[in-house]
CHARMM-style PDB file with segment names, atoms N, HN, CA, C and O in Angstrom:
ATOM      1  N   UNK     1     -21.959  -4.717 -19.674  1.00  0.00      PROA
ATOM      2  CA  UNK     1     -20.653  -5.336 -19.694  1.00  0.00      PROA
ATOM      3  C   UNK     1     -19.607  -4.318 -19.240  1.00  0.00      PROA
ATOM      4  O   UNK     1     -19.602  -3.195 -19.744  1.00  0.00      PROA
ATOM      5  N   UNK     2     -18.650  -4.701 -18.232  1.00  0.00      PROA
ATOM      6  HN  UNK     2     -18.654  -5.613 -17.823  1.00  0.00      PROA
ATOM      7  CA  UNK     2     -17.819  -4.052 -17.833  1.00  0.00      PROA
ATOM      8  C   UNK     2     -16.967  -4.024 -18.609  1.00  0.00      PROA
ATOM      9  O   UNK     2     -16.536  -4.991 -19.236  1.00  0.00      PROA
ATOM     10  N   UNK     3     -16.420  -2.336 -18.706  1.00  0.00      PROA
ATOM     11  HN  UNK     3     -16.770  -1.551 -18.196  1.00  0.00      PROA
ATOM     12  CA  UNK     3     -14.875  -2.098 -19.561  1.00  0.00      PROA
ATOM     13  C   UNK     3     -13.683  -2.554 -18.714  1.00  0.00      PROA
ATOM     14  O   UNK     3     -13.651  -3.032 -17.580  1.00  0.00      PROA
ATOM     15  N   UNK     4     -12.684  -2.259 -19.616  1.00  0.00      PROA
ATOM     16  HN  UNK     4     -12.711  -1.871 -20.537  1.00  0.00      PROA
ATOM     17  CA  UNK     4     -11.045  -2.840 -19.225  1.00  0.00      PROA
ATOM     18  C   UNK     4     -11.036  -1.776 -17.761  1.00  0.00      PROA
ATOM     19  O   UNK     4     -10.493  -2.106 -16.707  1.00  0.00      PROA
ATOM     20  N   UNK     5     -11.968  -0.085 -18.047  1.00  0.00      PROA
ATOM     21  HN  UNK     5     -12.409   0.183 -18.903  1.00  0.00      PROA
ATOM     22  CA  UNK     5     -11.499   0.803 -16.894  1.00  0.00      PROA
ATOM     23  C   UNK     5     -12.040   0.434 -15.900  1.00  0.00      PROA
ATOM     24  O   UNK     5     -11.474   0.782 -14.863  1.00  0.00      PROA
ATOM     25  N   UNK     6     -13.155  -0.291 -15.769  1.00  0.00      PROA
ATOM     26  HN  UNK     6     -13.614  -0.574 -16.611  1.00  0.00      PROA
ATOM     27  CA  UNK     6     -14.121  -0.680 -14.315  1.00  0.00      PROA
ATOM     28  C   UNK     6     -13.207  -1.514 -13.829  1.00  0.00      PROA
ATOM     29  O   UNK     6     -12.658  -1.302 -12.748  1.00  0.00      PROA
ATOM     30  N   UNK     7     -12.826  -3.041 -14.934  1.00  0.00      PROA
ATOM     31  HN  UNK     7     -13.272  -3.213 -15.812  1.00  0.00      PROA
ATOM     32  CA  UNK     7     -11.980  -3.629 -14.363  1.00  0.00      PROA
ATOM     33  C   UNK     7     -10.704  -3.281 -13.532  1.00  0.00      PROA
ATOM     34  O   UNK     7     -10.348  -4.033 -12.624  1.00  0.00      PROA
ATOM     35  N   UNK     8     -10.107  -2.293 -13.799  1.00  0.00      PROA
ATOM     36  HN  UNK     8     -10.397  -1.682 -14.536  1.00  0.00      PROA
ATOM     37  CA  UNK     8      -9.271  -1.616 -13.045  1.00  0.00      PROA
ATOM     38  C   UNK     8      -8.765  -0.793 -12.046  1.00  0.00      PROA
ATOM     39  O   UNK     8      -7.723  -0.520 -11.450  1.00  0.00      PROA
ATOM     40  N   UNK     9     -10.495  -0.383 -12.149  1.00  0.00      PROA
ATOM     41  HN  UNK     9     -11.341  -0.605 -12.634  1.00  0.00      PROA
ATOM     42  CA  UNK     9     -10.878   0.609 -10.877  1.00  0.00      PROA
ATOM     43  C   UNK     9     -11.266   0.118  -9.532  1.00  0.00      PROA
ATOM     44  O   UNK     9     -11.137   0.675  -8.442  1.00  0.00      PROA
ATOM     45  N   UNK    10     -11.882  -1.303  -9.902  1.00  0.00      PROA
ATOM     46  HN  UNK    10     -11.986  -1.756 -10.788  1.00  0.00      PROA
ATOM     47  CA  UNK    10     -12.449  -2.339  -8.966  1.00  0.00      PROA
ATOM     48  C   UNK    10     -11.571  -3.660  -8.611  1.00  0.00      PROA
ATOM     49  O   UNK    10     -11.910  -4.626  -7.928  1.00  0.00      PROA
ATOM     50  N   UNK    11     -10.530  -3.451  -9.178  1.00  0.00      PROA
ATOM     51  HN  UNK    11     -10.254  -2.666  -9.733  1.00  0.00      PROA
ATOM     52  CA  UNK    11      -9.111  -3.525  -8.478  1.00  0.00      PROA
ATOM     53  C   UNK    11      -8.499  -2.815  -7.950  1.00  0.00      PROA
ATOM     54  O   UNK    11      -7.864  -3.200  -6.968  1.00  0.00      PROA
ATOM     55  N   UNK    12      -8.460  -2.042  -8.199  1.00  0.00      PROA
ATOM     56  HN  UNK    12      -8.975  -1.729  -8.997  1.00  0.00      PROA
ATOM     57  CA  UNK    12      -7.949  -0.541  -7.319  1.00  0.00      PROA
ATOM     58  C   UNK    12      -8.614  -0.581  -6.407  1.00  0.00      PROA
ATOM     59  O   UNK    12      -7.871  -1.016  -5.526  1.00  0.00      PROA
ATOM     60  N   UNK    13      -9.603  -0.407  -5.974  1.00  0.00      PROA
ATOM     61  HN  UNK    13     -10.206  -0.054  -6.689  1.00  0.00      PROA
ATOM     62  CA  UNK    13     -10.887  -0.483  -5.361  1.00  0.00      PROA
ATOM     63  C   UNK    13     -10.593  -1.409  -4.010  1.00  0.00      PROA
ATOM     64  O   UNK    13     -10.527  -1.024  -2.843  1.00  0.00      PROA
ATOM     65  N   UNK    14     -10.436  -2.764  -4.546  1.00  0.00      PROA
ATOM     66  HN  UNK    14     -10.489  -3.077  -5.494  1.00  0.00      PROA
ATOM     67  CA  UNK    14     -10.580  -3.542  -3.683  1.00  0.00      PROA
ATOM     68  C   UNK    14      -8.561  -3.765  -2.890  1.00  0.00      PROA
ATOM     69  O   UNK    14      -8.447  -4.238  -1.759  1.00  0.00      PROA
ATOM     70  N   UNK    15      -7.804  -3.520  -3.368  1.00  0.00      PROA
ATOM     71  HN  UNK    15      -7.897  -3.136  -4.286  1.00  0.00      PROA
ATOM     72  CA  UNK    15      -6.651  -3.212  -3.263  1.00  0.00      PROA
ATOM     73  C   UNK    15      -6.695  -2.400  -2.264  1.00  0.00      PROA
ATOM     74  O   UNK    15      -6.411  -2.805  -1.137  1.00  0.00      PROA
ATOM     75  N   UNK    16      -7.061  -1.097  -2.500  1.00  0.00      PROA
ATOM     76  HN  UNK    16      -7.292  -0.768  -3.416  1.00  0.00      PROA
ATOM     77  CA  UNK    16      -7.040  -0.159  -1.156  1.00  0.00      PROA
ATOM     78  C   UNK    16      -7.855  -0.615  -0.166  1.00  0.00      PROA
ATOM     79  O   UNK    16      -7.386  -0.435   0.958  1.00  0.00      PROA
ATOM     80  N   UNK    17      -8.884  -1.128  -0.207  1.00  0.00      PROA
ATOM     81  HN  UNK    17      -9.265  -1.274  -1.120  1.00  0.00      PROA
ATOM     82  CA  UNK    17      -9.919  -1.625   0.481  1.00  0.00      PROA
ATOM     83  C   UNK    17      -8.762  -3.104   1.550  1.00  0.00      PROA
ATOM     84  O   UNK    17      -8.741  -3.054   2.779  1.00  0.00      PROA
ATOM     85  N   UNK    18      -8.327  -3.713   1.125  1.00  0.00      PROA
ATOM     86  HN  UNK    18      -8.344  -3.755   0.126  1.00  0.00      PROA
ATOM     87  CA  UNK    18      -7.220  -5.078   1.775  1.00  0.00      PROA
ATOM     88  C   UNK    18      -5.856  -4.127   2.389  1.00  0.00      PROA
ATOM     89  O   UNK    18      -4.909  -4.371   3.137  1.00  0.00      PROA
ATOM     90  N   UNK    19      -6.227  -3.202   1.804  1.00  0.00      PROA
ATOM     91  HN  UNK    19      -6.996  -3.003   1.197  1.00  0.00      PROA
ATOM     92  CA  UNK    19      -4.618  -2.738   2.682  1.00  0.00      PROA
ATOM     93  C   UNK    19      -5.017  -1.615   3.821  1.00  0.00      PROA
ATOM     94  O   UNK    19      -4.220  -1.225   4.675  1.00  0.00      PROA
ATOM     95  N   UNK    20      -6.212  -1.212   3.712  1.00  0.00      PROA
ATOM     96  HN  UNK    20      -6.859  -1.529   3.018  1.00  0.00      PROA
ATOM     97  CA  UNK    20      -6.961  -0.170   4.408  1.00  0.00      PROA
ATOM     98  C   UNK    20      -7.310  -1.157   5.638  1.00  0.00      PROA
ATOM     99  O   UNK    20      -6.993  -0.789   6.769  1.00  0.00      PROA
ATOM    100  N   UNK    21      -7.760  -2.025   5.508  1.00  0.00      PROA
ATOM    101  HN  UNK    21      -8.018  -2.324   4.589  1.00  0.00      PROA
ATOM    102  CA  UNK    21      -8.143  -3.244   6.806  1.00  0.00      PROA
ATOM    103  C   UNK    21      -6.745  -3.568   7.133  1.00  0.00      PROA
ATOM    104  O   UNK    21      -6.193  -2.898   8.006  1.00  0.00      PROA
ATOM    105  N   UNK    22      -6.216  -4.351   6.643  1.00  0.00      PROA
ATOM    106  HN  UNK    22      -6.664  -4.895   5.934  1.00  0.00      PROA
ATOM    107  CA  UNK    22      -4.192  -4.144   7.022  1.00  0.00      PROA
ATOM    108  C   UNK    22      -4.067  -3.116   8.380  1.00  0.00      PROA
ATOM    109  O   UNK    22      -3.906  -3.388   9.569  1.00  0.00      PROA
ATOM    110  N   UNK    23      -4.240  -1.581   7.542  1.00  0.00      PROA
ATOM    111  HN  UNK    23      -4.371  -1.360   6.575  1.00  0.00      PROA
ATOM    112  CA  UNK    23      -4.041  -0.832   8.226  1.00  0.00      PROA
ATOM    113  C   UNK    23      -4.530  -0.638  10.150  1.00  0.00      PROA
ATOM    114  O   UNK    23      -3.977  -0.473  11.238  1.00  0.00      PROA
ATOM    115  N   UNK    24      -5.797  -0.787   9.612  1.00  0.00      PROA
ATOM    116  HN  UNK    24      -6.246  -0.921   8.729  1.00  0.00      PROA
ATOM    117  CA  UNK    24      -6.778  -0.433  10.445  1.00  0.00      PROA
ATOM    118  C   UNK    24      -6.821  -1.321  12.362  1.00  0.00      PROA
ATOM    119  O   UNK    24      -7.327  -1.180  13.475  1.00  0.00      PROA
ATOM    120  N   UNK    25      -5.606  -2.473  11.343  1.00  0.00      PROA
ATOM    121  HN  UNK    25      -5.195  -2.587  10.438  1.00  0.00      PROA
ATOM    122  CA  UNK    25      -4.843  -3.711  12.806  1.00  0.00      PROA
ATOM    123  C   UNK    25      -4.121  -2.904  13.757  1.00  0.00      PROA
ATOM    124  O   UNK    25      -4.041  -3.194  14.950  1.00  0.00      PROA
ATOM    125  N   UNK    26      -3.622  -1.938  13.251  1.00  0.00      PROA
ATOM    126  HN  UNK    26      -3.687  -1.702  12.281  1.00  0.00      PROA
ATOM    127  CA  UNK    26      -2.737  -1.052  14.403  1.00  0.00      PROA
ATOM    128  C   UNK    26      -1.259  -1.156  13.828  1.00  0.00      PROA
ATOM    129  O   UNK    26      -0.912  -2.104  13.124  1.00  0.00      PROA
ATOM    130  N   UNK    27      -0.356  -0.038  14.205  1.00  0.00      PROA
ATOM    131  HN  UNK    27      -0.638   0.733  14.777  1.00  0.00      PROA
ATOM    132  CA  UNK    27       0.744  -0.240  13.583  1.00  0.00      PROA
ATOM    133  C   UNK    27       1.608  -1.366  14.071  1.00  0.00      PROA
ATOM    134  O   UNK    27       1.374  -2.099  15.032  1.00  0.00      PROA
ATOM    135  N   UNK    28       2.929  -1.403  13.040  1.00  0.00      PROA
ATOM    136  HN  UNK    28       3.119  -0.808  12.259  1.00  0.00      PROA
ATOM    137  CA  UNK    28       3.365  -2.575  13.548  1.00  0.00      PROA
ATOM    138  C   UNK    28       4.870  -2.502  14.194  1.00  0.00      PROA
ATOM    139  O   UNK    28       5.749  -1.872  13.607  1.00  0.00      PROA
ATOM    140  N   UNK    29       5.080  -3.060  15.214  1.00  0.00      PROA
ATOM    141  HN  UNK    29       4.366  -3.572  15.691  1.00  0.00      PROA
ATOM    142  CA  UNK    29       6.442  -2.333  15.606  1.00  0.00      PROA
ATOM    143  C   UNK    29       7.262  -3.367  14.839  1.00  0.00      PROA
ATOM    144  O   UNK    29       8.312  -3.385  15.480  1.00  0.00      PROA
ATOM    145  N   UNK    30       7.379  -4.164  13.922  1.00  0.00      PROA
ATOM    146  HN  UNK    30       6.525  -4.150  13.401  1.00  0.00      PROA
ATOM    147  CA  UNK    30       8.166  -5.178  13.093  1.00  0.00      PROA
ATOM    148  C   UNK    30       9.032  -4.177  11.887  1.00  0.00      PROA
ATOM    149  O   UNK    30       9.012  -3.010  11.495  1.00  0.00      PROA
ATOM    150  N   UNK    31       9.774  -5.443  11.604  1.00  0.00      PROA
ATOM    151  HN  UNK    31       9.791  -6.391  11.923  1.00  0.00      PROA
ATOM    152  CA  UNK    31      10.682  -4.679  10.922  1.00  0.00      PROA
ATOM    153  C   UNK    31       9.842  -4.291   9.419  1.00  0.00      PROA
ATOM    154  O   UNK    31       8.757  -4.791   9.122  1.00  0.00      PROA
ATOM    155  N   UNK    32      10.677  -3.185   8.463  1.00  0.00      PROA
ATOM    156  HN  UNK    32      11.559  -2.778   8.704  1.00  0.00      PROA
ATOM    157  CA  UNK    32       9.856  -2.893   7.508  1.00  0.00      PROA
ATOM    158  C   UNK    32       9.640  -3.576   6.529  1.00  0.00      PROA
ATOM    159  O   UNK    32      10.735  -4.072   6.264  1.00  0.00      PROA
ATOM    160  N   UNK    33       8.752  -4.003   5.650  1.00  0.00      PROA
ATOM    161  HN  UNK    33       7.862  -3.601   5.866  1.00  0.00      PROA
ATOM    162  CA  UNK    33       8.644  -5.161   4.533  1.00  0.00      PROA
ATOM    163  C   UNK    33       9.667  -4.445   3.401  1.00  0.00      PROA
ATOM    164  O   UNK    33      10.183  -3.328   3.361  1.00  0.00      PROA
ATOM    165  N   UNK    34       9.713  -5.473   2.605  1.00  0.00      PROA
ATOM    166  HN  UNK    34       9.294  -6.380   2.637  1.00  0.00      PROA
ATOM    167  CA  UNK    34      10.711  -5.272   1.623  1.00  0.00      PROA
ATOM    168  C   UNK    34      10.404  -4.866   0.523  1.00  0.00      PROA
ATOM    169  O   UNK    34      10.946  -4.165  -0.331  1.00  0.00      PROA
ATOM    170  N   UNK    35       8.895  -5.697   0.694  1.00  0.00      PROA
ATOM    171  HN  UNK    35       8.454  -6.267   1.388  1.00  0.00      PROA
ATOM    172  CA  UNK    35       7.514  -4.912  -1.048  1.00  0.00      PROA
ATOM    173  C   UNK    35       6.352  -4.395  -0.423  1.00  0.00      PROA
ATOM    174  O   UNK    35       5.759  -4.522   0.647  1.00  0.00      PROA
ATOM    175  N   UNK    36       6.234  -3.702  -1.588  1.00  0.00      PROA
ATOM    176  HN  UNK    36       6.716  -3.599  -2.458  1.00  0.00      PROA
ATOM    177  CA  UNK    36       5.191  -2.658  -0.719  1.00  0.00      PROA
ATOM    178  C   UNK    36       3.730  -4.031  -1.017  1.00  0.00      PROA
ATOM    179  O   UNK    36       3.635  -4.943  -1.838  1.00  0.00      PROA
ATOM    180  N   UNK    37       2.934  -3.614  -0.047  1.00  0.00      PROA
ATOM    181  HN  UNK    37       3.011  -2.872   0.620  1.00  0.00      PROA
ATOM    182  CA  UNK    37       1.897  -4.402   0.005  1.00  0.00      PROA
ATOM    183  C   UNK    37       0.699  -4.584  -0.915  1.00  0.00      PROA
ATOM    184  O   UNK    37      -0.030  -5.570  -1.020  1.00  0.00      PROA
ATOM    185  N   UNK    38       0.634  -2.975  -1.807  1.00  0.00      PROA
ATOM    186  HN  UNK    38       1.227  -2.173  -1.722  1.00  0.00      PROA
ATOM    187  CA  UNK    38      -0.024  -2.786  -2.509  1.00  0.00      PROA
ATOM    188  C   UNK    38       0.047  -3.059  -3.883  1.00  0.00      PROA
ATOM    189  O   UNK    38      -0.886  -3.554  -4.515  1.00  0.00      PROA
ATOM    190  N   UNK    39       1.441  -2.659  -4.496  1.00  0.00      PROA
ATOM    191  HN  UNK    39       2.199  -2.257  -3.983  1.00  0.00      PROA
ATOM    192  CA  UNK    39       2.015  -2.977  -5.715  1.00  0.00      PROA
ATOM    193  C   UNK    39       3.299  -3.965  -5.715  1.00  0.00      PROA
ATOM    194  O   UNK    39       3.807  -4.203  -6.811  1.00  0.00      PROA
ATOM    195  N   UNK    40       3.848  -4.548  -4.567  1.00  0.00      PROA
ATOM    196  HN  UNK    40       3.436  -4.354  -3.677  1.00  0.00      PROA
ATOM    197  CA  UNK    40       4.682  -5.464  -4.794  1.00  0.00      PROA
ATOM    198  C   UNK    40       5.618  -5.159  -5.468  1.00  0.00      PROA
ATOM    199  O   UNK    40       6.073  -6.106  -6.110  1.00  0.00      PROA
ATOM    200  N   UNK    41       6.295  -3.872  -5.651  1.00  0.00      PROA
ATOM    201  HN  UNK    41       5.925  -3.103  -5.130  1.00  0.00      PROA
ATOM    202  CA  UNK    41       7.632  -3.316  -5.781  1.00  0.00      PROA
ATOM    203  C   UNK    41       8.472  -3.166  -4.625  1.00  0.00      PROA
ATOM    204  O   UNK    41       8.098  -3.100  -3.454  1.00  0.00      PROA
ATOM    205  N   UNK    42       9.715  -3.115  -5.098  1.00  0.00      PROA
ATOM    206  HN  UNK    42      10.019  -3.169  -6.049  1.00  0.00      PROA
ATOM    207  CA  UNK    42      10.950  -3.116  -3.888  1.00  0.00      PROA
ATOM    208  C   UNK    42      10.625  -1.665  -3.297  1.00  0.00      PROA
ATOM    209  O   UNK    42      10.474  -0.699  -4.046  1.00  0.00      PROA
ATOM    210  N   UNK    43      10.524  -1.570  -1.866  1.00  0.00      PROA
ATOM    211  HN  UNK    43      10.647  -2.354  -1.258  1.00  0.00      PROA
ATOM    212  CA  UNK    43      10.629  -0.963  -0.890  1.00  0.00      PROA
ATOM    213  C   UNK    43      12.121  -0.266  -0.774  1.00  0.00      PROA
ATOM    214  O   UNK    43      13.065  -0.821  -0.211  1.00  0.00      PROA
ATOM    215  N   UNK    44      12.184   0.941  -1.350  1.00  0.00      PROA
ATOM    216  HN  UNK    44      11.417   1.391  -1.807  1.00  0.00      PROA
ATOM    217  CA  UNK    44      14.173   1.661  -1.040  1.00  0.00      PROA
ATOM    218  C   UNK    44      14.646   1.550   0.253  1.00  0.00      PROA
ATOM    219  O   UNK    44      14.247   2.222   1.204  1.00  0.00      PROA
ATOM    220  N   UNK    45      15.896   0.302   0.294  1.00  0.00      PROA
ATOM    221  HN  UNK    45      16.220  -0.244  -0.479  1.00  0.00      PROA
ATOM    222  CA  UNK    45      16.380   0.721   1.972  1.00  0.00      PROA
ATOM    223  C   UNK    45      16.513   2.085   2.809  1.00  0.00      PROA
ATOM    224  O   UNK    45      16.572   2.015   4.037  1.00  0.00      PROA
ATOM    225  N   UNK    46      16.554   3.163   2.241  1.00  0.00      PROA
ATOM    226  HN  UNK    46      16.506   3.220   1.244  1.00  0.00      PROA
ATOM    227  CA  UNK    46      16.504   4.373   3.222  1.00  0.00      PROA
ATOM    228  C   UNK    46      15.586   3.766   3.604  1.00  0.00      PROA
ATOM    229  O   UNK    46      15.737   2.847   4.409  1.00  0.00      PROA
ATOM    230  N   UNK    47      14.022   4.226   2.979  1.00  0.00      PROA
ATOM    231  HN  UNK    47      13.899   4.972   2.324  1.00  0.00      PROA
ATOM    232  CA  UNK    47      12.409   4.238   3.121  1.00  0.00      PROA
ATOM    233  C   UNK    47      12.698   3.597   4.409  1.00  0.00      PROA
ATOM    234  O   UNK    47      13.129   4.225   5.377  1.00  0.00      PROA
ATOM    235  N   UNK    48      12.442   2.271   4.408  1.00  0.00      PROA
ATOM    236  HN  UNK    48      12.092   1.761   3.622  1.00  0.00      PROA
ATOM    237  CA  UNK    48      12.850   1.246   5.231  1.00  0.00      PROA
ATOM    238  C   UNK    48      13.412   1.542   6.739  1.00  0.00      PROA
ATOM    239  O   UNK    48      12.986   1.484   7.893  1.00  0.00      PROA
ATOM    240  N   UNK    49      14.313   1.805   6.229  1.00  0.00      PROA
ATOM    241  HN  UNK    49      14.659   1.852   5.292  1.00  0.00      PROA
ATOM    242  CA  UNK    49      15.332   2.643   8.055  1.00  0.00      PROA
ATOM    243  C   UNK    49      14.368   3.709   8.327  1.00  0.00      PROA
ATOM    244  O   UNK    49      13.842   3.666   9.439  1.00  0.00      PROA
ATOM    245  N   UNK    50      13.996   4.745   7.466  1.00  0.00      PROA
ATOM    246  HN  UNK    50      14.422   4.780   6.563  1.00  0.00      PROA
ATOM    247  CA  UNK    50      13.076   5.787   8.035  1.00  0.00      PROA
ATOM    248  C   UNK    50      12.149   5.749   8.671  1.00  0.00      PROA
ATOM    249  O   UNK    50      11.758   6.565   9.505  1.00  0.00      PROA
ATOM    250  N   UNK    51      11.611   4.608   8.275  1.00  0.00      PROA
ATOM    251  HN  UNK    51      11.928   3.945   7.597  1.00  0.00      PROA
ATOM    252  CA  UNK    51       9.720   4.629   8.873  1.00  0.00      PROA
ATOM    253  C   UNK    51       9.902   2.906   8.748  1.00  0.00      PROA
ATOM    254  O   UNK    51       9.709   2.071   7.864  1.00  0.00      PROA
ATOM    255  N   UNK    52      10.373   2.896  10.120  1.00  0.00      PROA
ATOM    256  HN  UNK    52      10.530   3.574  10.838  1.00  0.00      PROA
ATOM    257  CA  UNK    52      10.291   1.455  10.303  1.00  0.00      PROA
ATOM    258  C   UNK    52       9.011   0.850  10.878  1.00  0.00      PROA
ATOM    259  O   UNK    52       8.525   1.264  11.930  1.00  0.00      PROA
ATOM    260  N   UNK    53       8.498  -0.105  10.186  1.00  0.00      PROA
ATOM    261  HN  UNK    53       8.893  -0.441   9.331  1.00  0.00      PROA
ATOM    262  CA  UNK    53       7.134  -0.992  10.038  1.00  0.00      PROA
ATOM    263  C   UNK    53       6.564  -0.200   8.782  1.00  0.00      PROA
ATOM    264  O   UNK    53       5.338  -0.090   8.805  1.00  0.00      PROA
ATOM    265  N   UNK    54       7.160   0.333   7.770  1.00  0.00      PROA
ATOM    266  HN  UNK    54       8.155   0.244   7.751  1.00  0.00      PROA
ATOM    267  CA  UNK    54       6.508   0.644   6.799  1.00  0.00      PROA
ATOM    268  C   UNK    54       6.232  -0.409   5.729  1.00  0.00      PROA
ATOM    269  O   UNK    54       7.254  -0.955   5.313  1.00  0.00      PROA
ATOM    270  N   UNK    55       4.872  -0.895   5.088  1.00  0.00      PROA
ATOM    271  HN  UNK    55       4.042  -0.452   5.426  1.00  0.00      PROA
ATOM    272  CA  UNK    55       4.483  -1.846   4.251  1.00  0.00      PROA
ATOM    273  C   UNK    55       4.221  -0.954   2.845  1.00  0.00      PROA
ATOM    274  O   UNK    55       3.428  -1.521   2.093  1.00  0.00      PROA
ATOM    275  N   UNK    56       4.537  -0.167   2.541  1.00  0.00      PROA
ATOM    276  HN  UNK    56       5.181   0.293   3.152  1.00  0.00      PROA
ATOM    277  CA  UNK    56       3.799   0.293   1.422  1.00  0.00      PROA
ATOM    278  C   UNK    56       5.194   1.195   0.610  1.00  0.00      PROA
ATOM    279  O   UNK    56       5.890   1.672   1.507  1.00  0.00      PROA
ATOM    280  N   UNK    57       5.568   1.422  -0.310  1.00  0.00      PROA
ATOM    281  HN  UNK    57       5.003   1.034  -1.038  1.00  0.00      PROA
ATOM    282  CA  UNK    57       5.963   2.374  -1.256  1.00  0.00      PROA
ATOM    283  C   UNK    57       5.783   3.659  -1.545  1.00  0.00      PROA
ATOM    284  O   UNK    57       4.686   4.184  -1.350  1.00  0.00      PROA
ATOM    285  N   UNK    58       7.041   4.482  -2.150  1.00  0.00      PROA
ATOM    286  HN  UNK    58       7.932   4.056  -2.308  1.00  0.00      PROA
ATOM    287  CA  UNK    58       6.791   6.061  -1.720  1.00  0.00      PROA
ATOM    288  C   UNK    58       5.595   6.504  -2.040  1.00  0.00      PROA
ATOM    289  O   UNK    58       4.845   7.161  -1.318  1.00  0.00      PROA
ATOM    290  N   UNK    59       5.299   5.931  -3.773  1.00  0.00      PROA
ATOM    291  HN  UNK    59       5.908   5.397  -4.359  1.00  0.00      PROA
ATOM    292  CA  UNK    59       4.263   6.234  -4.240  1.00  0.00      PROA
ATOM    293  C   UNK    59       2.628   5.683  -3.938  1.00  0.00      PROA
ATOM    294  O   UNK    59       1.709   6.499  -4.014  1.00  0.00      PROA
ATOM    295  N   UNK    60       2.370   4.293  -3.607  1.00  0.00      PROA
ATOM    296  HN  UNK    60       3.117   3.631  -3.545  1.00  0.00      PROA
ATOM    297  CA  UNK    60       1.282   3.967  -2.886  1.00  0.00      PROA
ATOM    298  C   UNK    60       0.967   4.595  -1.888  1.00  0.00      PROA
ATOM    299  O   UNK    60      -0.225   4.786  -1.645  1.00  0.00      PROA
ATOM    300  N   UNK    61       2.319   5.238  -0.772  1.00  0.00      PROA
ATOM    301  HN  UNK    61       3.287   5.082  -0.969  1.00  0.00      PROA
ATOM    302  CA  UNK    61       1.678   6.055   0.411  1.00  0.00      PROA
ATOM    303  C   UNK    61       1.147   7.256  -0.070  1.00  0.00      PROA
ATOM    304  O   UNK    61       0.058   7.579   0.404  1.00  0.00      PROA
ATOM    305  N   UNK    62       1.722   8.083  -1.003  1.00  0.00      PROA
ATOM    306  HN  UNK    62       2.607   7.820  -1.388  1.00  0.00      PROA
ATOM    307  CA  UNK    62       1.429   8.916  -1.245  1.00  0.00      PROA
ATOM    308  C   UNK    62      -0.109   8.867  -2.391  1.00  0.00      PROA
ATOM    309  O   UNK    62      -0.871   9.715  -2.855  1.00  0.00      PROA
ATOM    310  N   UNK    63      -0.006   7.730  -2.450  1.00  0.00      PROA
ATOM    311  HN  UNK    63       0.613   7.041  -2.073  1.00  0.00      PROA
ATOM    312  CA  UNK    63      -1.844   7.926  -3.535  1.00  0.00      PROA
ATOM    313  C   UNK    63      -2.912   7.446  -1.940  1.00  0.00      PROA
ATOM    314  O   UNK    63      -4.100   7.768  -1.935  1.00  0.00      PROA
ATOM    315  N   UNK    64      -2.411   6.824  -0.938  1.00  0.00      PROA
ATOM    316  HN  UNK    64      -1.446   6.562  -0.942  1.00  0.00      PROA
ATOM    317  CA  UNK    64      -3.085   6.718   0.397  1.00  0.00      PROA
ATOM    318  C   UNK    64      -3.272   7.853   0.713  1.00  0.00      PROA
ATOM    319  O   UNK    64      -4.436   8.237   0.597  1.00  0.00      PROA
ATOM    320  N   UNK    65      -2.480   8.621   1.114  1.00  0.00      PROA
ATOM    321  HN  UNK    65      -1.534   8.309   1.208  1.00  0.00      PROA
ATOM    322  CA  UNK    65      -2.580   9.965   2.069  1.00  0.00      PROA
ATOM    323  C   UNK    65      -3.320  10.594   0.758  1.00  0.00      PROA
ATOM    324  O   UNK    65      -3.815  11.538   1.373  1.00  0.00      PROA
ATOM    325  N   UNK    66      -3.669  10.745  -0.267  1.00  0.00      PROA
ATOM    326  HN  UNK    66      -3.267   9.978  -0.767  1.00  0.00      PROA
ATOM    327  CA  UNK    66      -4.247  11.941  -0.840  1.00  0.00      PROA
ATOM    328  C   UNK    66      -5.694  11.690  -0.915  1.00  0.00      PROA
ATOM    329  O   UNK    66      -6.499  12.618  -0.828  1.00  0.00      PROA
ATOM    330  N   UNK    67      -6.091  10.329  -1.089  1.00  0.00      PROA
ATOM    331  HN  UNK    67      -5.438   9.576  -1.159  1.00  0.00      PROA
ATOM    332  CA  UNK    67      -7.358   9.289  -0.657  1.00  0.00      PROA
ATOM    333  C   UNK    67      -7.765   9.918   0.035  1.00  0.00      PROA
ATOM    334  O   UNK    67      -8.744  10.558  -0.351  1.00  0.00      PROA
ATOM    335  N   UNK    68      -7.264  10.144   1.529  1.00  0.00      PROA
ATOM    336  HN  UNK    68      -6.469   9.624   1.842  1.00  0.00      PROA
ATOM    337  CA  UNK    68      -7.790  10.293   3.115  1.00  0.00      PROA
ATOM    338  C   UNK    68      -8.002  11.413   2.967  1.00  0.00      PROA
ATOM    339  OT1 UNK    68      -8.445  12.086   3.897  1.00  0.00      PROA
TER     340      UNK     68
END
């Protein structure tokens, strides 16, 4: 029987896994989303102007890039 942590990990899991294929489409020259794709928090308008076609949040990019 799976614990509450598997359950969470294998959401995690599959989370990076849907946004990693996302990725993998090529970037996007569109404007930047407003929630990040991963956790569905507000995206900071700087962020936004900075790295335009950005889908993801300071902190989701940054748990991406440490992944890779």
């Amino acid at each position: 029987m799976a614990d509450v942590i598997d359950v969470a990990n294998d959401h995690a899991d599959y989370l990076l896994q849907m946004a990693l294929e996302r990725r993998q489409r090529g970037p996007s020259n569109s404007v930047s989303a407003e929630e990040c794709e991963v956790c569905d928090e507000p995206i900071p308008e700087p962020r936004r102007l900075a790295i335009p076609g950005c889908v993801t949040c300071i902190i989701c990019q940054a748990i991406r890039e440490r992944r890779q």
